[in-house]
N, C-alpha and C positions, 0 to 999 in steps of 0.2 A: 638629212639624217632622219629616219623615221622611229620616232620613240612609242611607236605601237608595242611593239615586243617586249622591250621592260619595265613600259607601263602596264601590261597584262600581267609579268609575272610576278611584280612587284604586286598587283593587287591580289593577285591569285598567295599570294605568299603571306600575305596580309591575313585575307580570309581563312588560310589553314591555319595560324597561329591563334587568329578569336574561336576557330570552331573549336580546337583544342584546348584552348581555354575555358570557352565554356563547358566542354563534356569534363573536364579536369573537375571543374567546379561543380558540377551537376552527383558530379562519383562523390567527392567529398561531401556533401548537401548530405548524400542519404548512406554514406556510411556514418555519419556524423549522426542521422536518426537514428540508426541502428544501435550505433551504442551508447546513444542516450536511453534510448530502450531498453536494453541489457541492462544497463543501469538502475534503470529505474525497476527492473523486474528485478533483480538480486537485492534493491532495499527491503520491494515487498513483499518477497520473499522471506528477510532474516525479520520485516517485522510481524507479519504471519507466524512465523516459528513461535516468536515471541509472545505472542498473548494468545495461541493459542495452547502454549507451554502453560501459561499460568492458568489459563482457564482449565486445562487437566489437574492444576495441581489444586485448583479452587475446589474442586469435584472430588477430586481423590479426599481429600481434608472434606467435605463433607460424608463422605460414607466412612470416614475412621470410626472402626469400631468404639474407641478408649474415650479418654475422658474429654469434655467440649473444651479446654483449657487446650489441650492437643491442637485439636481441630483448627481453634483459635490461631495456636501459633503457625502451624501448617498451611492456612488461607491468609495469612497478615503476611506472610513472609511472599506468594507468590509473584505478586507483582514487580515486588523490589530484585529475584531472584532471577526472573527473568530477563530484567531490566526493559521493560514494556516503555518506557516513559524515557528512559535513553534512547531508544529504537524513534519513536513519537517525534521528539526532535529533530530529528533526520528528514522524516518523512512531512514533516512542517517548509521545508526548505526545498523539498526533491516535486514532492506531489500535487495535481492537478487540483484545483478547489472543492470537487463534487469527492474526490478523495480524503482530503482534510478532514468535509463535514463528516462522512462516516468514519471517519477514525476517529473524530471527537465523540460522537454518540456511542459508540465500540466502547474508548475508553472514559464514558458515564456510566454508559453498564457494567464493566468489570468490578469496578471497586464497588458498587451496588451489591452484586452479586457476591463476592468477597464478604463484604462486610454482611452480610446476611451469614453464610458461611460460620463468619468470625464469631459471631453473638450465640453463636452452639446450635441451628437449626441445621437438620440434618438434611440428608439430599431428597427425601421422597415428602418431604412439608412442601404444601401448598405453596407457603412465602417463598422457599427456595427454588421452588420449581419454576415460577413467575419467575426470577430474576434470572437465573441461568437461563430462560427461554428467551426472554428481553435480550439476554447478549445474544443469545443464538442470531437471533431477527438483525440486530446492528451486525453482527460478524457475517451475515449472505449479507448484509446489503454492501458493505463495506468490499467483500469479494469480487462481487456485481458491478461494483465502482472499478475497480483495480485493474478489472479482465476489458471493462469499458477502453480506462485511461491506455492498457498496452496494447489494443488492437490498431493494427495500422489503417489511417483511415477512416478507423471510426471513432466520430467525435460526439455521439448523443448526448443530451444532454439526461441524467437520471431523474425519475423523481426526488424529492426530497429526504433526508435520511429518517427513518423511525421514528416517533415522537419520544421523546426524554420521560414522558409524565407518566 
């Protein structure tokens, strides 16, 4: 009896069921990238919204015309209103390290900035203008990081985030 025949197809049968397997596995691999991506673009996305929600609202409270007491209340309440620091948490858990650190620097200058805001200085003072630019600087680099972490592929690494001082 010659068992060339169903030893071929047997192995030929063999081989279509690993090739299968593996393209099976290969599909899943990078839909699985895909929408860890999505993912990760929809957090930084709603936490983008988020501080830079309050940084308008930091700004707005500084150019109130009315009393500094206003203003106060209007920049003390932004960050909580946005919920910047619930978003933060998230992004603690979701995000790539070189993202972290600029979201930590990000959110050193906010309440900087804020609290400059708070103490009744208005938008066109020197002090103010430092500090809202300081965020400026953390929020592109923070950007920079973000567009890094979702490109496919590309894994550079950044320089290091803004200096805090």
């Amino acid at each position: 009896m010659d068992w060339t025949a169903p030893v071929s197809a047997a192995t030929g049968g063999l081989l279509a069921v690993i090739a299968t397997y593996l393209a099976d596995r290969t599909r899943w691999r990078r839909e699985e990238r895909v929408r860890a991506r999505e993912q990760k673009h929809a957090l930084y996305a709603e936490f983008l919204t988020a501080l830079f929600g309050a940084r308008e609202q930091i700004f707005a409270a500084s150019r109130w015309p009315r009393r500094a007491s206003e203003r106060k209340t209007l920049a003390g309440a932004a960050v909580h209103e946005h919920e910047v620091y619930t978003r933060r948490y998230r992004m603690e858990l979701t995000a790539g390290q070189q993202v972290r650190e600029c979201t930590q620097a990000a959110l050193t200058a906010l309440p900087a900035y804020r609290d400059e805001v708070a103490s009744g200085t208005r938008w066109n003072h020197p002090r103010c203008a430092a500090q809202r630019e300081r965020f400026r600087a953390c929020q592109q680099r923070l950007l920079q990081a973000m567009r890094a972490d979702l490109t496919p592929g590309r894994h550079r690494e950044l320089s290091s985030p803004p200096s805090l001082t």
